[in-house]
Structures are given as structure tokens and as C-alpha cells.
C-alpha positions, 0 to 999 in steps of 0.5 A, a space after each residue: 474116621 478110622 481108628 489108626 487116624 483116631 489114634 494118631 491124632 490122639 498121639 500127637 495132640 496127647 504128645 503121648 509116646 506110642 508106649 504110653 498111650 498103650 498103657 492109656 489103653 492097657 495094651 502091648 506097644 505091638 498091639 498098638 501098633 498094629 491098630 496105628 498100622 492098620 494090620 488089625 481092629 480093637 474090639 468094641 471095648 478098646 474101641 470105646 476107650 480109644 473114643 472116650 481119649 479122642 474125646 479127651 485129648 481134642 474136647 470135641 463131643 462128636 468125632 468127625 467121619 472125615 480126619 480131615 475134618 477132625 483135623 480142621 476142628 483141632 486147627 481152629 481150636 488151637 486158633 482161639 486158643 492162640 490168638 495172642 500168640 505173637 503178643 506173647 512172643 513180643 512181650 518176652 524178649 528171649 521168645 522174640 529173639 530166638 523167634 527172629 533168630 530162626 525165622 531170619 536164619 530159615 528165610 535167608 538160607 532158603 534164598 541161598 545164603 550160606 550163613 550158619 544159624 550161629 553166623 546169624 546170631 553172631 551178625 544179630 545180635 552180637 554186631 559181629 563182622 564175619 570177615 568169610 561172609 560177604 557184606 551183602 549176607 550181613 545186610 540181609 540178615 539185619 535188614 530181615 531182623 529190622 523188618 521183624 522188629 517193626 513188624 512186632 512194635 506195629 502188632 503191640 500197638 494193635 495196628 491192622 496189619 496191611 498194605 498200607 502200614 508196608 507202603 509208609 515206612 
């Protein structure tokens, strides 16, 4: 793997900022930039380190030729990590709102509707009747809210999602 993949994947899994990580690395923001944008090469000593923080920041002991692989590597890690993720976010009722407020929000303005995301909350969560939307976008986004909060009750009862589980309701 080249060194300027190295170092963005160290950037955005460190969540480090490009000034901090060059003080990870005791150099100039520009000479760090110049590695990210592959007009240069560190030295071995620099090299190691940038190794020694990849290693750090992803807890793999070897470092893949291929970044995709690397990134492969950091997906199932992250996949283990999170297997409870949509647990978590049914237990708490502020991260499950907001997760079918963006979700409801995003899927339905992708098919054409002209809701706002405040719209959206409003017709939600409020039971708003938004008298410039038509009835149709209030149905849409209410039924997609119902669907969600199925979908969450049969994932906390540990039902397999399937098929079968879309066909009986």
C-alpha cells in the first residue's frame, strides 16, 4: 500500500485532522501534505512511524499491499464491533427518532417528494397537517415511519429478518 493511502486511512479512522496528525508525525502540515498528495516520500524513520500509527489506529499487525484490502480488513472489524448497532439505536428513543427522521426524509426526497426534513418532523412526530403539502406526502412519510417502527419492534424480538416476516403483515 502506498504511503499517502496509509495515511488517509490512518486520517479518517484516527478522525485526526491533517495538523494533527503531522504533529503525530512531528512534521510541517505541508510536508504532510505533500506525502497525502504523493509529490513526496518520508524517509525510513518517518515511514516506520506512519507503520507503527497504521497499526495503532486499524489493530492490524500487518499492513496489506492492496488499500482495498485494508479497507476490507477495517469494514469487518467495524462489522463486529457494531453487530448491535440497530439494538442500540432501538433502545433509545432519541437515536431511533432521528434515525427514521433522516431515513424517512432521505427516501422519500429521493422518489420526488418536496417535503423539507422540517416538514417531515412536523407530519412525524408532531401529527402536523401541512396544508401546502399534498396528502399523499403526509401518507408516504407516515407510512414509511410505521414500516421503521415494525421493522425495529421485529429486530428487538430477535425475529430473522426475512421474506416471510414482509408477507405476514
Amino acid at each position: 500500500m502506498k504511503i499517502s493511502e496509509k495515511l488517509q486511512l490512518i486520517k479518517q479512522i484516527s478522525r485526526l485532522s491533517q495538523e494533527n496528525l503531522a504533529k503525530e508525525l512531528s512534521v510541517s502540515f505541508a510536508t504532510l501534505n505533500s506525502w497525502i498528495n504523493d509529490r513526496s516520500i518520508p524517509h525510513k524513520k518517518k515511514q516506520d512511524k506512519i507503520d507503527e500509527l497504521y497499526r495503532l489506529h486499524t489493530g492490524d499487525n500487518i499492513i496489506p499491499d492492496d488499500e482495498l484490502v485494508a479497507k476490507k480488513n477495517l469494514l469487518f472489524k467495524k462489522n463486529i464491533e457494531n453487530k448491535s448497532i440497530i439494538k442500540v439505536i432501538a433502545g433509545r428513543i432519541d437515536l431511533f427518532n432521528e434515525f427514521v427522521l433522516k431515513l424517512t426524509y432521505n427516501s422519500n426526497s429521493i422518489e420526488g417528494s418536496t417535503l423539507t426534513e422540517n416538514d417531515t418532523e412536523a407530519i412525524l412526530f408532531r401529527n402536523a397537517n401541512l396544508r401546502n403539502r399534498s396528502l399523499v406526502e403526509h401518507l408516504e412519510a407516515k407510512n414509511h415511519q410505521t414500516a421503521m417502527k415494525y421493522l425495529f419492534k421485529e429486530v428487538k424480538n430477535n425475529i430473522k429478518i426475512n421474506r416471510t416476516v414482509f408477507y405476514s403483515c
